[in-house]
C-alpha positions in Angstrom: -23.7 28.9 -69.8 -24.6 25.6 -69.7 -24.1 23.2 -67.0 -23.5 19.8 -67.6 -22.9 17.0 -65.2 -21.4 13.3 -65.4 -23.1 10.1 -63.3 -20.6 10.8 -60.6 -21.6 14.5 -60.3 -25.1 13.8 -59.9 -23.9 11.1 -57.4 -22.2 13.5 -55.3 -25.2 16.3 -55.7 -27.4 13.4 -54.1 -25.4 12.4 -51.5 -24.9 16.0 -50.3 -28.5 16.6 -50.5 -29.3 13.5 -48.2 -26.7 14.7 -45.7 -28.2 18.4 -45.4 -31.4 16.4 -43.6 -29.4 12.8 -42.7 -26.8 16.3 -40.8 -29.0 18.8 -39.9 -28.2 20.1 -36.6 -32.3 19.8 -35.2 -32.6 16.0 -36.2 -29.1 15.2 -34.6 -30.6 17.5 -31.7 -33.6 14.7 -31.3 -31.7 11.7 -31.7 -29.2 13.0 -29.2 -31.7 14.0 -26.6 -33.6 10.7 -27.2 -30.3 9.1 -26.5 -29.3 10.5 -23.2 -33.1 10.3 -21.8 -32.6 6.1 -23.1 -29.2 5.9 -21.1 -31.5 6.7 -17.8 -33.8 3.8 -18.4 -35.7 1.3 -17.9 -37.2 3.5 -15.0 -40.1 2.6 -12.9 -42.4 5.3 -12.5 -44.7 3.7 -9.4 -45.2 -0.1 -8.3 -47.1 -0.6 -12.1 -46.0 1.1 -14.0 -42.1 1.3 -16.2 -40.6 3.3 -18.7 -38.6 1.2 -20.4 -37.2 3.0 -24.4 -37.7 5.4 -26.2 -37.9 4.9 -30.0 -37.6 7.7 -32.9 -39.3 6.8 -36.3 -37.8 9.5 -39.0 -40.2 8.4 -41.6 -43.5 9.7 -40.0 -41.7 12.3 -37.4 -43.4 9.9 -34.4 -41.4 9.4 -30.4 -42.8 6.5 -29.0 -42.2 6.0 -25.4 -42.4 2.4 -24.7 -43.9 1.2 -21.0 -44.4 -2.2 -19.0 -47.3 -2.2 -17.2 -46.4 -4.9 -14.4 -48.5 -8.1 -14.0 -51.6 -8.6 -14.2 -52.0 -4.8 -14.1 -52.7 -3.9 -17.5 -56.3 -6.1 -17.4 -56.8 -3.4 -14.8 -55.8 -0.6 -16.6 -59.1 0.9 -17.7 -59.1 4.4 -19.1 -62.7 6.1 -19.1 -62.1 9.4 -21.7 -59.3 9.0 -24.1 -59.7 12.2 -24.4 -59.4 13.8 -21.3 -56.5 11.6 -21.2 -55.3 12.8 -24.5 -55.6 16.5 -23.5 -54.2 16.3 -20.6 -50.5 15.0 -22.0 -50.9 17.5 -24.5 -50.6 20.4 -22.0 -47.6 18.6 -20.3 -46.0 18.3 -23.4 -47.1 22.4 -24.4 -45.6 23.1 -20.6 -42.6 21.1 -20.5 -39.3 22.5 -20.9 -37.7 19.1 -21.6 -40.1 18.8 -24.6 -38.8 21.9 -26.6 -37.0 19.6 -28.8 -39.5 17.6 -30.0 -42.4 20.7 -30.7 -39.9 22.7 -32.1 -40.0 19.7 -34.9 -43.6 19.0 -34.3 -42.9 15.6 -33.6 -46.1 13.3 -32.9 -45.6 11.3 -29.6 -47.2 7.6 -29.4 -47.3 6.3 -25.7 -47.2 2.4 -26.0 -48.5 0.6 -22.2 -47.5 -2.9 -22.8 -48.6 -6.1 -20.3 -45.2 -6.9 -17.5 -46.7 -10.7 -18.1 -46.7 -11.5 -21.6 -45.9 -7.9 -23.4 -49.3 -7.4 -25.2 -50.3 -4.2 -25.7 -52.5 -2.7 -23.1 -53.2 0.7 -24.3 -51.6 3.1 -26.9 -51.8 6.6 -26.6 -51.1 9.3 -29.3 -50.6 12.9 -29.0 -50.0 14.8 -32.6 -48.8 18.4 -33.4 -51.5 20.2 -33.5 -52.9 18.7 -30.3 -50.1 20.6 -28.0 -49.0 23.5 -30.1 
């Protein structure tokens, strides 16, 4: 048996395809939980520092978590070991019950510390899969 198809079979094929992975139930499960945790914010952590969005990127599977660093803070904001940093927000994100979500999909997180004066970047951060799993 041959099967043969028109241009608006293929059509449909193709849009059903996209909607298997534009649907499926584990990417709606990120953007939803990335949606109720940006309802809570902006949400200032201490007296520098803010969380202000949270941003999804479906192309390269990356969370970035956007921060203001307030004033003139973010000239102070020195860090020593990157990666003692770095391995330390790994095992928060291994421990964290909140982060399920996002391992389950191996998402790679990008922390983004931006200047409260003039929004420069002060320091970016970025923790990939095989970093926490």
């Amino acid at each position: 048996m041959e099967l043969k198809m028109n241009k608006y079979g293929i059509v449909i094929l193709t849009l059903g395809m996209l909607c298997l992975w534009g649907c499926s139930p584990r990417r709606n499960r990120i953007l939803r939980e990335i949606e109720i945790q940006n309802r809570q914010l902006p949400k200032k952590i201490n007296d520098v520092l803010q969380v202000d969005s949270l941003h999804y990127d479906d192309n390269t599977k990356t969370l970035g978590y956007y921060y203001t660093v307030s004033g003139d803070s973010c000239g102070n904001m020195q860090i020593k070991d990157y990666g003692e940093v770095r391995k330390s927000m790994a095992t928060e994100i291994r421990k964290s019950p909140k982060m399920a979500v996002f391992r389950a999909q191996k998402i790679t997180f990008e922390y983004v510390y931006l200047s409260g004066k003039d929004k420069s970047p002060c320091a970016k951060i970025i923790i990939e899969a095989d970093m926490y799993k």
